[in-house]
N, C-alpha and C positions, 0 to 999 in steps of 0.2 A: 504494500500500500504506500501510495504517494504521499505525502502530507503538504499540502498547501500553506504553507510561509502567508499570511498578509501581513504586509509592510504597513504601521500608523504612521499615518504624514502627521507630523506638530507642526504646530504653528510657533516659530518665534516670540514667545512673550514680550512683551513690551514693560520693563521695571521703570519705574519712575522713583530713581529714590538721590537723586542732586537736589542742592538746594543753591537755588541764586539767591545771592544777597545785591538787595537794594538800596540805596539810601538808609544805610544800618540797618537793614531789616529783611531777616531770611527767611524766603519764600518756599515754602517745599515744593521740588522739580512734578509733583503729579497733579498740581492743582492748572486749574484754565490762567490765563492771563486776565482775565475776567475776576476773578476770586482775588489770584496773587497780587494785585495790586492795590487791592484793600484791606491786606498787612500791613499798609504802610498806611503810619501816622497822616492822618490829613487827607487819604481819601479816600472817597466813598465810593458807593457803588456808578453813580455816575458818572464823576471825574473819570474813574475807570475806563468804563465805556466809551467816554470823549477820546479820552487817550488808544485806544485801538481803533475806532473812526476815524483818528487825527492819521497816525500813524498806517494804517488801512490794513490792522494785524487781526488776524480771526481770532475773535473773542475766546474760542471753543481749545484755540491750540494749547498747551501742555509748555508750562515754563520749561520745563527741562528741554523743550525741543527748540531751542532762542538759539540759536548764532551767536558768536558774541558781539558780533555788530548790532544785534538787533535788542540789546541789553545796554548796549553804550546808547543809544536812540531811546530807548527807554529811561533810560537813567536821565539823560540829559531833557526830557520834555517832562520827567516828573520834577527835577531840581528847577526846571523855569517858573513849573505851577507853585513848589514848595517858596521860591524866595520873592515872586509876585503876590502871595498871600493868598 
């Protein structure tokens, strides 16, 4: 008798376990940019949102998945909102 082998294809897991830190304040890598951004002192769920509409960053993506260019662009248009009041 033969016996048939099936192969389970996985799927690569996707971990999200980085933490960006922003303006003193670290973001855990598996939360949306959406959320992560309202770790930080001073803003809210709104200004948030502004900030991804400014920037044209999808709400929904996963800090951990930033570029670091896309974290210095972050940084730098949350530091304008923080020292314009």
């Amino acid at each position: 008798m033969v016996e048939e082998k099936t192969q389970e294809i996985k799927k690569p897991e996707k971990n999200y376990y980085s933490i960006v830190r922003i303006m003193q304040t670290d973001i855990p890598g598996h939360k949306t940019i959406l959320v992560g951004l309202t770790y930080i002192k001073g803003i809210s769920w709104s200004i948030s949102n502004a900030v991804c509409h400014l920037l044209k960053i999808d709400p929904s993506k996963r800090v951990s998945e930033f570029s670091e260019k896309e974290i210095e662009e972050l940084y730098r248009i949350v530091e304008l909102l923080k020292s314009n009041g």
